[in-house]
N, C-alpha and C positions, 0 to 999 in steps of 0.2 A: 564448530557450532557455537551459536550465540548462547552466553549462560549468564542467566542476570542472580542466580541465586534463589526466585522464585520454585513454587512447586513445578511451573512446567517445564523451564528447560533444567531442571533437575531430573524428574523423570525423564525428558529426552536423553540428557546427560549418560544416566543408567542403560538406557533403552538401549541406544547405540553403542557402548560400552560391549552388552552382552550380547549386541550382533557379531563380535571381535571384530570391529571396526573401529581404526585408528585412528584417533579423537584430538584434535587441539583445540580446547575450551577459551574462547573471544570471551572475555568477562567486559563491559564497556561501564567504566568509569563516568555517571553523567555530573559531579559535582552538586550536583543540584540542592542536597541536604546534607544535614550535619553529621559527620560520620561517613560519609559515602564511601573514603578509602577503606575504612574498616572493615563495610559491606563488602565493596568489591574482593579485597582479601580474603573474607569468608568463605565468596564464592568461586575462586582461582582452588582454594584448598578442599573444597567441597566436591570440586571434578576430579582434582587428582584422585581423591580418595577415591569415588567411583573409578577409576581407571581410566583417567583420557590420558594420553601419552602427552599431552605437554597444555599448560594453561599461560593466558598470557592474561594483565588487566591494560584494557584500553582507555585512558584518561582522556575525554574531549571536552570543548568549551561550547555552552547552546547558548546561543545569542543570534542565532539566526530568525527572519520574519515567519510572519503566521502565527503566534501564539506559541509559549512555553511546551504544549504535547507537539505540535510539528517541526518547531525548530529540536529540539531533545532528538525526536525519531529522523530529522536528518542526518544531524550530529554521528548520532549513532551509526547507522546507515552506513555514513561515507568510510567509520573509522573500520566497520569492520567489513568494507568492501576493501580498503586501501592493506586490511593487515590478513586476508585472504591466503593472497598467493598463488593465485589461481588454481584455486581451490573451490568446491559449492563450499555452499553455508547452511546448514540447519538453522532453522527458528521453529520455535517452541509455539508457535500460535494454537490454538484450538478451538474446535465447534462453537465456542462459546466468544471469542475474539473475533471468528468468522458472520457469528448472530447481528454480534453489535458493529460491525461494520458496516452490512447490509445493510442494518436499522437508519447509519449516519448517512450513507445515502439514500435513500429512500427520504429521509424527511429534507435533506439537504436539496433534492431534486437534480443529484450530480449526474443525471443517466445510467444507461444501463451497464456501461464497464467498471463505474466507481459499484453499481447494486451487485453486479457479478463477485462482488469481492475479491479475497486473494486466492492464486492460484498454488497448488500442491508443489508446482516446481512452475516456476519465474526465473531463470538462470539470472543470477549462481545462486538463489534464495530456493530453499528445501523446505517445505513445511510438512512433516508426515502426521500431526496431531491435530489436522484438517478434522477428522473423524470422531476425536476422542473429548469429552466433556469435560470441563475443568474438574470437576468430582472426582474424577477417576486417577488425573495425574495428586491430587492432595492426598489419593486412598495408596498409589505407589509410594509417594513418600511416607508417610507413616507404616507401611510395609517394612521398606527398610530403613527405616527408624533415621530420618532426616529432615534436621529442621528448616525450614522455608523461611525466605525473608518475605516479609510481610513491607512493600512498600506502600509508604505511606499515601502516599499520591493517588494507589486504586482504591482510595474510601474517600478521597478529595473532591468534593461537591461541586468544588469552580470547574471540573472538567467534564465538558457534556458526553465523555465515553464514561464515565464513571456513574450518573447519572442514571446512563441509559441499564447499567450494568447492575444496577442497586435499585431502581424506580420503574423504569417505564419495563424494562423486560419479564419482571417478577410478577406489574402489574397484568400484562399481556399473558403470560403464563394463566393466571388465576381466570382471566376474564375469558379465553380461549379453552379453559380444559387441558392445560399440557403440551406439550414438544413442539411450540413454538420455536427455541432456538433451533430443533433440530430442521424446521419446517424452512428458518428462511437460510440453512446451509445448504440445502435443497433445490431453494427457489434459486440460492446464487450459482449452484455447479449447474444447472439447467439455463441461465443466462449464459455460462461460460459456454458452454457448448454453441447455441446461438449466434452468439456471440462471435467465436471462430468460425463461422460457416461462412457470416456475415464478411470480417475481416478477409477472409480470401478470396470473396467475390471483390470487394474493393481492392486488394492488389492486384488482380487480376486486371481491374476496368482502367488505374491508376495509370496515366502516359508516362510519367517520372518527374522528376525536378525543372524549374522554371515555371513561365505562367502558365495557369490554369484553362484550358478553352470552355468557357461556359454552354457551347453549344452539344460539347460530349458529354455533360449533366443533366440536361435538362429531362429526360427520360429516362433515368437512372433511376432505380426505387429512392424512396429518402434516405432508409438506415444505411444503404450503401453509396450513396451519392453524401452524406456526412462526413463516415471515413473515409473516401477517396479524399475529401478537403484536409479530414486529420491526417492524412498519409502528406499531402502537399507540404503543409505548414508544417508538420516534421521533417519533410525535405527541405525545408527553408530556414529553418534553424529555429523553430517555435521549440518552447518547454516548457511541463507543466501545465498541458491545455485544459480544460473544463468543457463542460457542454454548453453551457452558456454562449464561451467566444464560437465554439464548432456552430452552432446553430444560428450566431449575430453575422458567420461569415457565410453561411448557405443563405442567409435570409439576401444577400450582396447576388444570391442567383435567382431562386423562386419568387422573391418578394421586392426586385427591385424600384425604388421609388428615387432614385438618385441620392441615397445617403450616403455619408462618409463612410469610412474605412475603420477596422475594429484594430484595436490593437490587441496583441497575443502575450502568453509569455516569451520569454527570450533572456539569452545571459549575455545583456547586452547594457553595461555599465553607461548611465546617466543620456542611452538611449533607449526604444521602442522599436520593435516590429508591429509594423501593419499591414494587413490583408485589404484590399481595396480592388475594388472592380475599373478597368479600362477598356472599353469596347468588349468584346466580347469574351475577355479574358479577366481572370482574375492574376492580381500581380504582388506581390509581397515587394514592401521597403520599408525602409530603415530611418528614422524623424529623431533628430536630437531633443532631448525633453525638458 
């Protein structure tokens, strides 16, 4: 399991411990501030003492695009997918982590599987504090008497989860009468449900990889005539898709007026995937940029 030394995967740390389940604590090293080895150290010794059977710290370098919190939560990501072992991984997130997600999409406009939030289990990613309030894992620790690293970062105003987490949620509380957070972890496991219903109709309608025939779409409802298209371009080597390119590449079917081609993501060094319509197919290639 993932263990940053904060109060919740400390509590998780505990939690899993006194399942007697055999625990090796991913401490991930982000550099990022002064002391940070120190930190990590703390928290490598803080799991043993709870009882995980082995701790290890992950050192990574964030320099990767999207802003300091995306590039970080890559970083992190890759290191403790790669120091796994084929193994799940516990993460510490909770009701409160799940709120302000929700919140990021929603005003973000990323659709409904960025609003659905995270899921409980995403293999190999475990989140069992899906449920539990941030209050409650601070009231475990102080229980058994352990002290939390207070990173600096979640009172850091330049980052719009922090924001949301200190301002807009507190405000929403107050102006709504109460359990807001809990209202949009709700609203998000009732998209997730939705959500898969949806998804299986689309594998189901989905022909497989190669071009697209726009004629087996065009009577397709839209949310499942969208992910058949995200099924596509993930058979095509897209990554990273948004709702935005899903929706500029359907608009290539319901709204044709002979426009160009959208480009997608792709890990496709110093070129481009593009989605573009040819007769009555949609076609995916590849543009040096």
């Amino acid at each position: 399991m993932a263990v940053s030394g904060g109060a919740d995967s400390l509590a998780l740390a505990a939690a899993t411990v006194a399942q007697g389940w055999v625990v090796t604590a991913l401490v991930v090293d982000h550099g990022l501030q002064p002391g940070s080895a120190e930190v990590a150290a703390q928290a490598r010794n803080q799991a043993l003492g709870l009882g995980c059977h082995h701790a290890s710290v992950l050192s990574v370098t964030v320099d990767g695009a999207g802003g300091l919190e995306a590039a970080a939560r890559d970083a992190r990501y890759a290191a403790l997918r790669e120091a796994r072992d084929g193994m799940p991984v516990l993460l510490a997130h909770t009701l409160d982590d799940q709120a302000e997600t929700v919140l990021l999409g929603l005003g973000r406009g990323s659709g409904g599987r960025s609003i659905a939030g995270m899921r409980p289990w995403d293999d190999p990613w475990g989140r069992p504090l899906l449920d539990i309030r941030r209050t409650e894992t601070r009231a475990t620790c102080a229980e058994l008497d352990l002290t939390a690293w207070e990173d600096p970062h979640n009172v850091d105003s330049r980052f719009v989860r922090v924001r949301l987490r200190h301002e807009v949620l507190p405000l929403l509380e107050r102006v709504l009468g109460g359990g807001v957070a809990e209202a949009l972890a709700r609203t998000a496991a009732s998209l997730r449900d939705d959500g898969d219903a949806l998804d299986e109709q689309a594998r189901v309608t989905f022909p497989g990889a190669g071009s697209l025939a726009i004629s087996g779409l065009r009577d397709v409802a839209p949310a499942v005539r969208r992910r058949v298209i995200r099924l596509w371009l993930l058979a095509g080597g897209a990554q990273d898709l948004n709702d935005s390119q899903i929706r500029a590449v359907d608009a290539l079917v319901v709204q044709w007026r002979g426009q160009g081609g959208v480009a997608v993501g792709a890990d496709l060094p110093y070129q481009r995937l593009v989605a573009s319509r040819s007769g009555d197919h949609l076609v995916l290639s590849i543009h040096d940029v």
